[in-house]
N, C-alpha and C positions, 0 to 999 in steps of 0.2 A: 745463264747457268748451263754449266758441262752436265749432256747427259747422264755422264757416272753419281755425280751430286745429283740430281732430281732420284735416280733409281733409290741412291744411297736414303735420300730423302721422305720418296716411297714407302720404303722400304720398314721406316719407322713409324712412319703414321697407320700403314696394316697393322704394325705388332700392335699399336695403341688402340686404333679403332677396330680390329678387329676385320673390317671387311670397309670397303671404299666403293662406289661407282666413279665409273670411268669420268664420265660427266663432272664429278666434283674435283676429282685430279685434276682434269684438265683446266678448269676457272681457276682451282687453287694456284697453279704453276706457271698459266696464262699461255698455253700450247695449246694446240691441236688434238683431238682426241686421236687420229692417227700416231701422233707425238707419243701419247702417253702407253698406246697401245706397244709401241716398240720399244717402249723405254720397261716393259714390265714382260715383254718376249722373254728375255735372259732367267725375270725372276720365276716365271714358270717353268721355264726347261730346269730352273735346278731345283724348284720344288719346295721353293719357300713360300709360294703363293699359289693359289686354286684359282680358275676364272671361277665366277658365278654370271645367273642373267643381268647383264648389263655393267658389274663390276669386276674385283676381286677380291679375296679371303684369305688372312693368313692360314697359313697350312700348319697345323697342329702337329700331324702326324710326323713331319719332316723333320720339325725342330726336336720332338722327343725322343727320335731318332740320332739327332746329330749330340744332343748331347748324353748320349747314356751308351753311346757305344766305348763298350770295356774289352781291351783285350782277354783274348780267352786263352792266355794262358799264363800273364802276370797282374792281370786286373787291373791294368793303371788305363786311364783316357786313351784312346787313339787320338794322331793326329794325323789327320789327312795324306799328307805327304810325305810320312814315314811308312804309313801300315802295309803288312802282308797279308794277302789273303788266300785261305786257302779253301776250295771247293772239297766237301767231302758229304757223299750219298748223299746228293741233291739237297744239300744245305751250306752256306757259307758262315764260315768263322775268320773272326778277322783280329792278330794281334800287331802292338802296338810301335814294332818295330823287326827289322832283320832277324835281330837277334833271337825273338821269341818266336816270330816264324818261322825259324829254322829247329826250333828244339822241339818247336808244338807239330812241325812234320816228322820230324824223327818219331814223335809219339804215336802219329795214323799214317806211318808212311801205306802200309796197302790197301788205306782206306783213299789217300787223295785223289781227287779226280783230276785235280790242276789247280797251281799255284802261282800267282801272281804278285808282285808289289811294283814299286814305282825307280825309275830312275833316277837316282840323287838329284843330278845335275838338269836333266831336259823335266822331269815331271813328266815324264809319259809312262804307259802300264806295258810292263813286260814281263816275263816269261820267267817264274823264277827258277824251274830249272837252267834256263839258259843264262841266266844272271851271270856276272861277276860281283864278286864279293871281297869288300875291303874291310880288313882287320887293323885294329892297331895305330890307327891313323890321331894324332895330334889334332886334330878338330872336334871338338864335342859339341855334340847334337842335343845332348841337355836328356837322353835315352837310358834303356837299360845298357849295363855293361856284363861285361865286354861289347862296346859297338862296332855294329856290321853295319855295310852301306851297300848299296846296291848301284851297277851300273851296268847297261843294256851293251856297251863296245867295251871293248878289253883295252881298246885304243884310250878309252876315256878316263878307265880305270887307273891305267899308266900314268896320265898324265896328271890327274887327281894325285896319286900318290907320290909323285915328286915334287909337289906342291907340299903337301899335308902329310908324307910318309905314310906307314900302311904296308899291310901284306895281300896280294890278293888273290881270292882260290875258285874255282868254280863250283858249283853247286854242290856235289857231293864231296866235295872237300871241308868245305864249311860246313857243312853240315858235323860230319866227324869233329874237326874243329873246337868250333862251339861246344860239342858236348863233352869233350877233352878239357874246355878251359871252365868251364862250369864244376868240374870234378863230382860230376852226380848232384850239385846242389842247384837241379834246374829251377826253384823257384825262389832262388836268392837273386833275380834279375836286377833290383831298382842298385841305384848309387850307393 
């Protein structure tokens, strides 16, 4: 068995039983307890599981976390690899795409402290004033509209948009933008 299947595997049995000793993973899977130890590293760095003495516990707190995060400022799900987030007086709010991230800064622009989301293409966290932003683009992300995309190189942006067309502006461009193409109806976001 591939270690991703045993984790995967893991993975279900915490949710079920709630808490595991290492010791019975290990017979159950017929590995090494070192084996199982590294096989369940990843699941604590992301905090779906807690050690305890001599086993592990599913984490409560993470999963109620993963599923109740609403954007704050069209209230629909976040998904991971859309979201924008924006730091403001030592608290973070996080909406569910470009597009609300960009209208929900416009709302606290002298409050933000810094603003981040992700790069379409790599998944890395960058800089959203530094961002490039693509409008208009023939791919739908399944988002609020008008959708906005983000990209860390302008290089990247370009070549995106001769792929999938699009307009693209940097940050304070879009920003205007967006609330240009919204005409005041900023919380008419969904499809």
């Amino acid at each position: 068995m591939l270690p991703i299947e045993r984790r995967n595997q893991i993975t279900k049995l915490i949710q079920e039983k709630q808490s595991l000793k290492i010791s019975e993973l290990s017979k159950l899977f017929s590995v090494s307890e070192m084996t199982i130890h590294r096989d369940l590293k990843p699941l604590i760095a992301d905090g779906l599981i807690v050690k305890t003495f001599g086993g592990v516990s599913f984490n409560h707190q993470k999963q109620i976390h993963q599923h109740d995060q609403t954007c704050s400022f069209c209230h629909r799900e976040t998904n991971s690899k859309l979201e924008f987030r924006l730091i403001v007086e030592n608290r973070s709010e996080v909406t569910c795409c470009a597009h609300c991230g960009l209208l929900r800064y416009r709302q606290l622009t002298d409050q933000v402290e810094q603003a981040i989301c992700h790069d379409f293409l790599r998944q890395t966290t960058i800089s959203a004033r530094l961002a490039w932003y693509v409008f208009d683009t023939s791919l739908d992300i399944g988002c609020c509209q008008p959708q906005v995309l983000t990209f860390e190189e302008r290089e990247h942006a370009d070549k995106f948009v001769k792929g999938f067309g699009g307009e693209i502006y940097p940050f304070s461009e879009a920003i205007e933008l967006i609330c240009e193409k919204m005409n005041g109806q900023q919380h008419d976001c969904h499809k």
